[in-house]
C-alpha positions, 0 to 999 in steps of 0.5 A: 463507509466511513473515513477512518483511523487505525489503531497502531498505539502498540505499533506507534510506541515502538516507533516512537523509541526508535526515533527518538531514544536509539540514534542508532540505524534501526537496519545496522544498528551501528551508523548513527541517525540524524534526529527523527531518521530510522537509518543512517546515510550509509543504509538508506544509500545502499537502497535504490529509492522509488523505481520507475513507475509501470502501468498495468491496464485495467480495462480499456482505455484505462491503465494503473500507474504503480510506484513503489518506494523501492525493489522487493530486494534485501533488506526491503524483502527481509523485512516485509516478510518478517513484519507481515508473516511473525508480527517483527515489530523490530522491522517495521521501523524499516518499513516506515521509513520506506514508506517516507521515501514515497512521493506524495501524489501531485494534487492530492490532499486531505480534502480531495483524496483518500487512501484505499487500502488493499483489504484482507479476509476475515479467515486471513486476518484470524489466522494471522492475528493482524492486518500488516497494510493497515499499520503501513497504510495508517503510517502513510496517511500520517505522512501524507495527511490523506485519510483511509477510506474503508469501502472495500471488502474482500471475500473469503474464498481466495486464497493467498497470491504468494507463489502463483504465477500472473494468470493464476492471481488474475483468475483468483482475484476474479469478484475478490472485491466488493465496493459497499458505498460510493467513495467521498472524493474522486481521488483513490490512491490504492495501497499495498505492501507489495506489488509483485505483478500488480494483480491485486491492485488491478483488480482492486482498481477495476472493481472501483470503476465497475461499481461506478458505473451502476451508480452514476444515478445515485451518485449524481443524485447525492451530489458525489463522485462522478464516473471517473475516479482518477486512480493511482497505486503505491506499493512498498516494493515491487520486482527487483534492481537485478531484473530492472537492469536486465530489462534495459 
């Protein structure tokens, strides 16, 4: 698969009119904004930015870092749900900027790494009309400056994560993924909206390395990646301040 670009001009539009013709916080709507800023200082306070990054293993001796721009709390988790599941183009704005409060990972760049984003189903985005990662994912290459790869597919016969518990999305996500080319770099950073125990990128993650290792032959002879990718994961959010605070 090729390195592509998303189409986002109606998405980019009402972007573009946020940042630069209303210098109001597109979360209050009352605090003014700073030129090309989507929320006032007073809102982007009141957010806890980047929380720590946690680790899920994916097989052994290999763990997945994780790091989300922020908790899957107000107004984050108000926003995502309008955006993701009413097309609420009236909150992605929000959801860029939370995009922009993610560090870009050390040493990547457009030449050594690309963006894999967590793919949907064929019924799933029927169903819905459009694909919510893909216009996040394609905001955060722009911020990034690192391309998409497009190599994964997902297969049709898993249902939604939402409101299973952790061993039920391990079983569902169980051949969810299916990796039709080599990756051009070795470099994968994984992406989804958001990371609520880390399942689907895990799995996400191990179908990468799995497909690999079978073509270490093909992949030596075309002079590509070798075995090892070096894979890390970023999400918009993840658990919430409240549980991370009870942890402590």
């Amino acid at each position: 698969m090729a390195l592509t670009p998303v189409a986002v001009a109606p998405y980019q539009l009402g972007l573009w009119l946020a940042e630069y013709l209303n210098p109001r916080c597109q979360l209050c709507r009352v605090g003014p904004c700073a030129p090309k800023q989507l929320l006032c200082t007073a809102c982007h306070q009141s957010i806890d930015w980047q929380p720590a990054p946690f680790q899920i293993d994916v097989m052994a001796n290999q763990a997945l870092t994780i790091q989300a721009a922020t908790y899957y709390d107000y107004p984050i988790r108000q926003a995502i749900r309008a955006f993701k599941h009413s097309e609420d183009l009236t909150k992605l704005a929000i959801l860029v900027h939370a995009l922009r409060q993610l560090p870009r990972p050390h040493g990547c760049h457009k030449h050594n790494s690309v963006i894999v984003p967590m793919p949907t189903t064929h019924k799933r985005l029927v169903n819905r009309g459009f694909d919510p990662v893909s216009i996040l994912v394609a905001h955060l290459s722009k911020h990034w400056q690192i391309p998409i790869w497009r190599g994964v597919d997902r297969v049709d016969n898993t249902v939604s994560q939402q409101g299973l518990s952790r061993s039920e999305r391990l079983t569902n996500l169980t051949d969810a993924f299916l990796v039709s080319a080599p990756p051009p770099v070795k470099k994968l950073i994984l992406f989804d909206d958001v990371a609520t125990t880390g399942a689907s990128l895990q799995a996400l993650a191990k179908s990468l390395i799995e497909f690999a290792r079978p073509n270490a032959a093909f992949n030596a002879l075309n002079h590509n990646v070798t075995l090892t990718y070096q894979i890390t994961a970023f999400a918009v959010a993840h658990g919430s301040a409240s549980s991370a605070i009870a942890s402590l």
